[in-house]
N, C-alpha and C positions, 0 to 999 in steps of 0.2 A: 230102379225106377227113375226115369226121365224126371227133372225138376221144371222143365218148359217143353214147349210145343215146336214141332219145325216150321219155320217163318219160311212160307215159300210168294215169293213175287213173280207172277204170270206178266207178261206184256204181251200186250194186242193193239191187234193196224185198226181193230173197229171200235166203236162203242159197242158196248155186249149186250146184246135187246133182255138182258133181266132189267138195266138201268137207262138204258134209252129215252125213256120216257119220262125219265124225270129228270135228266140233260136237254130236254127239249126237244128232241130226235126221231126220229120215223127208227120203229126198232129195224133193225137188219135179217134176211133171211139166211145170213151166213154166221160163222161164228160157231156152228152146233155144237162140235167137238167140246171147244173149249168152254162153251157156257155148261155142259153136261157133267166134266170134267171135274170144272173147280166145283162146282155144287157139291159134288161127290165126296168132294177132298174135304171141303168143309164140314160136313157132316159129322168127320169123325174130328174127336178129342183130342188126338196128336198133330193135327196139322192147322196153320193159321196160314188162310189164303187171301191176297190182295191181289190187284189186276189194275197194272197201269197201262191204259188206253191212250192210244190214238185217237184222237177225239174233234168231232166236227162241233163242240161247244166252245164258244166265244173267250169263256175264263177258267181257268184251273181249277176243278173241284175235287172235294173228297166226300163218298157217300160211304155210309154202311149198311149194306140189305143184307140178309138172310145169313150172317157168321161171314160173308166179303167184305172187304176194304177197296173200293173201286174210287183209284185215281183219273180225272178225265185229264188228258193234256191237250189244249188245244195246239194241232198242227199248224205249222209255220207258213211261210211264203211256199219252201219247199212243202207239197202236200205229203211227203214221206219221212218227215221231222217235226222234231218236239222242241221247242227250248232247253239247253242243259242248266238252266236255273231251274225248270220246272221237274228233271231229271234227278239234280241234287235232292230238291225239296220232298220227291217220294222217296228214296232210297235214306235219306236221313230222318224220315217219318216213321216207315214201316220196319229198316234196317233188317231184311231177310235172312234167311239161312243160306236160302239158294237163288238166285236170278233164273229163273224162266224162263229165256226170250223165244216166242213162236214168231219162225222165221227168221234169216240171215239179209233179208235181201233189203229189208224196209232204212234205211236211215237213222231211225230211231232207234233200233234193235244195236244197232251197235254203236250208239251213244250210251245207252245203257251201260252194255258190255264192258265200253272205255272205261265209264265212270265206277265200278263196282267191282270194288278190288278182293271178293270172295269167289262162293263156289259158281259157278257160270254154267248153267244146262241148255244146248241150245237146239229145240225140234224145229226138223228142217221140213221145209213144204214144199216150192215148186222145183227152188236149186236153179235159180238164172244160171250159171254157170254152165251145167249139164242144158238146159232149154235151149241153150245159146244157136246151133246149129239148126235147131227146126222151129225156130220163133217165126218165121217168117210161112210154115208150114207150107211148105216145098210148091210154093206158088210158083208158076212161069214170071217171074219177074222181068226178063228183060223180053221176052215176048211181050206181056203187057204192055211195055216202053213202047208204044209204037205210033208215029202220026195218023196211024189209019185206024186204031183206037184210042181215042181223045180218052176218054172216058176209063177205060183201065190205066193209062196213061197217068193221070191225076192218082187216081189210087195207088198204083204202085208207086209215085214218089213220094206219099204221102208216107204209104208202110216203110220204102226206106228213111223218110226222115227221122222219124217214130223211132226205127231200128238204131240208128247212129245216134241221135241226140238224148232221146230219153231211154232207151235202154244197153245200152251200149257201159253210159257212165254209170248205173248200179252195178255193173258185174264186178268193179272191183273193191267197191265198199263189201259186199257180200263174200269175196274172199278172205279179206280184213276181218271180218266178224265170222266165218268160220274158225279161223286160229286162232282167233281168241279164245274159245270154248274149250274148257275143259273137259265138258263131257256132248255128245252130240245122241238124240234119238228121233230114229226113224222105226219104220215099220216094213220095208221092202228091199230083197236085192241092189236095187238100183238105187235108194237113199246109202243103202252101205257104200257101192260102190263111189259114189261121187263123197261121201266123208273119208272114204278111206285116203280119194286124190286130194281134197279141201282143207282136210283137218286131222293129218296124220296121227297128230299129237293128241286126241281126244279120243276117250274111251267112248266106244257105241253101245247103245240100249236101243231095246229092241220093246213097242210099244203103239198096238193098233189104233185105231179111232173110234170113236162111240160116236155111233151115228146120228140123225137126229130122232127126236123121239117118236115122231109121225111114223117112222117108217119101221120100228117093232111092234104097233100094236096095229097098224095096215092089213086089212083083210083082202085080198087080192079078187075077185069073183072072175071064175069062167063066163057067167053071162053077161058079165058088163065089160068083155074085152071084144076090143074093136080088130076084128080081120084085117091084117095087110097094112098095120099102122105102124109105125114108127117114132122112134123118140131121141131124139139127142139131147142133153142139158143144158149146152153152152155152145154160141156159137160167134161168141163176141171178137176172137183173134183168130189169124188163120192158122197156129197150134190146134186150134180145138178139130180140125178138120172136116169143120161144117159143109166145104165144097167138095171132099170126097162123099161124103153121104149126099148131098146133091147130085152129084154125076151117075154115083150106085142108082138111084131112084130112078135115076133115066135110061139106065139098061134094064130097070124092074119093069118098065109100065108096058112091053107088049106082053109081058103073061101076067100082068096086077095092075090093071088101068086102071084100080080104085084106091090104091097104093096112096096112102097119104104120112108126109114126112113134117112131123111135130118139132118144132124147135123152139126151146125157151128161151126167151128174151123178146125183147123191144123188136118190133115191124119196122125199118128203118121207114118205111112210106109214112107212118105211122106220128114221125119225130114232128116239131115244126118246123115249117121252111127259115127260120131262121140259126136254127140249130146246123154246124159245119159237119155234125153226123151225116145227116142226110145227103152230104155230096160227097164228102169222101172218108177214106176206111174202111177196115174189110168188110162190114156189113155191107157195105153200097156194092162190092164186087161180087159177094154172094147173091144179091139182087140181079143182080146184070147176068150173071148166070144160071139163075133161075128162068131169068126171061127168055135168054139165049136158046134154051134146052125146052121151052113151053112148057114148064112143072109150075106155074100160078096159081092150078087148079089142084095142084099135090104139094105143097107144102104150107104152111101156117105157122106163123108166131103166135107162140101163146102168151106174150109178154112176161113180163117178171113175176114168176112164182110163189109165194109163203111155204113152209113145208108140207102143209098138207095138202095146196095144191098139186106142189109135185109129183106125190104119193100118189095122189089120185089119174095125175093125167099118166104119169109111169107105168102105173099098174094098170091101167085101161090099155095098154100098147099091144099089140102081138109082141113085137121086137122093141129091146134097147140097146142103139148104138154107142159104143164108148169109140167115139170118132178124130181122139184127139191122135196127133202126131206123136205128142209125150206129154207124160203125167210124171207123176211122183205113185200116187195112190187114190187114182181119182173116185171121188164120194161119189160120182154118178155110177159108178160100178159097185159099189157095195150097197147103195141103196136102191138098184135094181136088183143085186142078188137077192137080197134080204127080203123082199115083195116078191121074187119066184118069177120074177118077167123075162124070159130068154133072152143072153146077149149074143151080140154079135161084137168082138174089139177086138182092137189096133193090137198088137203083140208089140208093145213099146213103153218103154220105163217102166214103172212097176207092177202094170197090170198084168201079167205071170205069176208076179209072185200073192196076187190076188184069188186066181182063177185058174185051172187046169184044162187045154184044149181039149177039145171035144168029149168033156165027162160035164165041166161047170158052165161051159161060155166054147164059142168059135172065135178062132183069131183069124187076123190074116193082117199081111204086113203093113204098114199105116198109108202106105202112096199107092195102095194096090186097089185101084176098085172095083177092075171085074172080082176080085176075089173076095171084095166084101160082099158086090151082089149075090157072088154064087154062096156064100154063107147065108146071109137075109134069105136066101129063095129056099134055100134047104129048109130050114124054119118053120118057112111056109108052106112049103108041100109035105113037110111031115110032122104029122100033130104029136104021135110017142115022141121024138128026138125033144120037139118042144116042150111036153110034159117031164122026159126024164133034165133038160139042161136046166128047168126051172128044180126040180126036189133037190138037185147036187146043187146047186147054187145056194140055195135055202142053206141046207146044211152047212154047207161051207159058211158063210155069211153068219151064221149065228153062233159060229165059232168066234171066227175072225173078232166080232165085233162084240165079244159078250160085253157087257160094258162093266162086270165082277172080275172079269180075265182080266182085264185090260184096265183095271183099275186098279189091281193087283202090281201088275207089271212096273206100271207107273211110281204107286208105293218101294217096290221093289230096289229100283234107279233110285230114288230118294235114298234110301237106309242105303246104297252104297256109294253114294255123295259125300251123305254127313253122316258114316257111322257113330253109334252110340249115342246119339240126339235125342232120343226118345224111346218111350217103352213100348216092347214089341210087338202089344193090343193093337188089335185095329179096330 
């Protein structure tokens, strides 16, 4: 019999919307996994969970909610770092079993890792390093360059500045804090793959996502889904490949002139004029192309979501695009399976090892748009392909994401961290 509990230390880029609000904070729509997770953990008798945040509060606090230990750190000049005084001060407060850090890529995550000379778990999520090549999501760059477009002109040297100054310098903090890590988990082919290049030295676990909770108790209705609609999640960088599903929609509209294309997030028309959004970065150039192409009248921002808005506007879709260039395991795919709403995606980074072509989802290669059209239009001219990609999806998806599997899995990695730590009830 165990004499104590495993002391595990989570780290997070956000404040975690269970404590949001009492940091003073607008809670966050992201975050799910992890809020769903430590809940979990803490519940049971054998595990003692803390979560040191990234924190958009002014002073360093410690709250206790619900069996958590939640450290806020307020981030620094750099908005991707912590103070290593305030580093020390949780790590010699809580003094873990394990270090947690979600994500390699943040600054802080591998301050951590420097500072905390035990066991080191580290789940990986987008992998700048693997992103590195289609950050830029295979935009005409040097076409845009051109005196006879002012206007893309601006943009593209905006996105290259962007590329060379601020992301350029994380890729190798982010390698630094892969080999740190003792143990590494993902959930996809393509996280293995890039641990195997990053973090030779570190055993891999293998451990899904708990989705958010909106989207397992979602009732999806046939009669409240809107014909010919479409849905992408993200379309804030040109990774997400929001201007390939723009251009698809423009080879839709002579046989679906009612064809309308949903994209969450902010209208950049929307910003204030004094905001530098509004005149450059890649929303401004998915605008100019929207206008270029006459889709004004077919596309719509639905601005920044909650999860239940999501749910609802996803589930009202005919189709969901996973339009990105590359993911890791992107949640807008799994919380499209799991709702039963037919995909149309990119066959890029991990979403394969998500989804099965043509049983769960249709792929087609990420730069390819007639090929995404001709999927989207399949879709839509056939309601059975529709009906069976949403059951296989469902299914799949409720596997993937049981959050008892996957909660298991997680325990699992723990007791092969720190064997002998504790008794083998859960």
């Amino acid at each position: 019999m165990s004499k104590r509990t495993t002391r595990v230390l989570w780290t997070s880029n956000i404040d975690m919307p269970d404590v949001a609000e009492e940091l003073g904070q607008k809670p966050s729509p992201f975050g799910g996994w992890l809020t769903l997770m430590t809940r979990r953990l803490a519940q049971s008798p054998n595990f003692t969970i803390g979560i040191a945040m990234r924190s958009e509060s002014k002073n360093y606090r410690r709250l206790e909610k619900d069996g958590i230990t939640y450290y806020a750190l307020p981030r620094q000049r750099d908005r991707f770092d912590v103070s290593q005084s305030d580093v020390e001060k949780v790590l010699t407060d809580f003094m873990p079993d394990i270090l947690h850090v979600e994500g390699a890529e943040m600054r802080h995550a591998r301050r951590f890792m420097e500072t905390w000379g035990g066991a080191r778990l580290l789940s990986m999520q987008g992998v700048l390093n693997g992103i590195r090549p289609y950050q830029l999501g295979y935009l005409p760059i040097l076409r845009m360059l051109s005196p006879k477009r002012p206007r893309d002109s601006i943009v593209a040297l905006a996105l290259l500045i962007n590329f060379r100054l601020k992301f350029i310098p994380r890729l190798i903090g982010e390698r630094k804090a892969m080999k740190m890590a003792d143990h590494v988990m993902g959930r996809t082919l393509w996280d293995q793959a890039q641990a195997a290049l990053l973090a030779p030295q570190a055993r891999y676990h293998r451990c899904s996502r708990i989705l958010r909770e909106e989207f397992y108790t979602y009732i999806r209705k046939p009669s409240e889904i809107e014909p010919f609609s479409l849905f992408i999640g993200n379309a804030s960088v040109p990774l997400k490949g929001a201007h390939i599903a723009v251009q698809a929609l423009g080879q839709l509209l002579s046989d679906f002139p009612q064809a309308i294309l949903y994209i969450a997030g902010e209208d950049p028309d929307t910003l204030s004029w004094r905001s530098a959004k509004r005149y450059v970065g890649y929303p401004v150039y998915l605008l100019h192309l929207i206008r270029r192409l006459g889709l004004e009248r077919n596309v719509r921002f639905t601005g920044i979501l909650s999860g239940h808005a999501m749910a609802d506007r996803m589930a009202r879709s005919h189709v969901c695009l996973m339009s990105s260039i590359i993911e890791n395991s992107p949640n807008t795919l799994g919380e499209a399976m799991i709702l039963g709403v037919p995909i149309v995606s990119a066959y890029a980074g991990g979403a394969p090892s998500m989804a099965s072509d043509e049983s769960e989802a249709l792929f087609y290669r990420a730069e390819d748009v007639a090929m995404m059209a001709f999927q989207i239009r399949r879709i839509f001219q056939d309601p059975s392909l529709a009906a069976s990609l949403s059951v296989a999806a469902r299914s799949r998806a409720h596997k993937t994401h049981d959050p008892d599997r996957n909660l298991a899995d997680l325990i699992a990695a723990y007791d092969s961290i720190m064997p002998g730590t504790r008794d083998e009830a859960i």
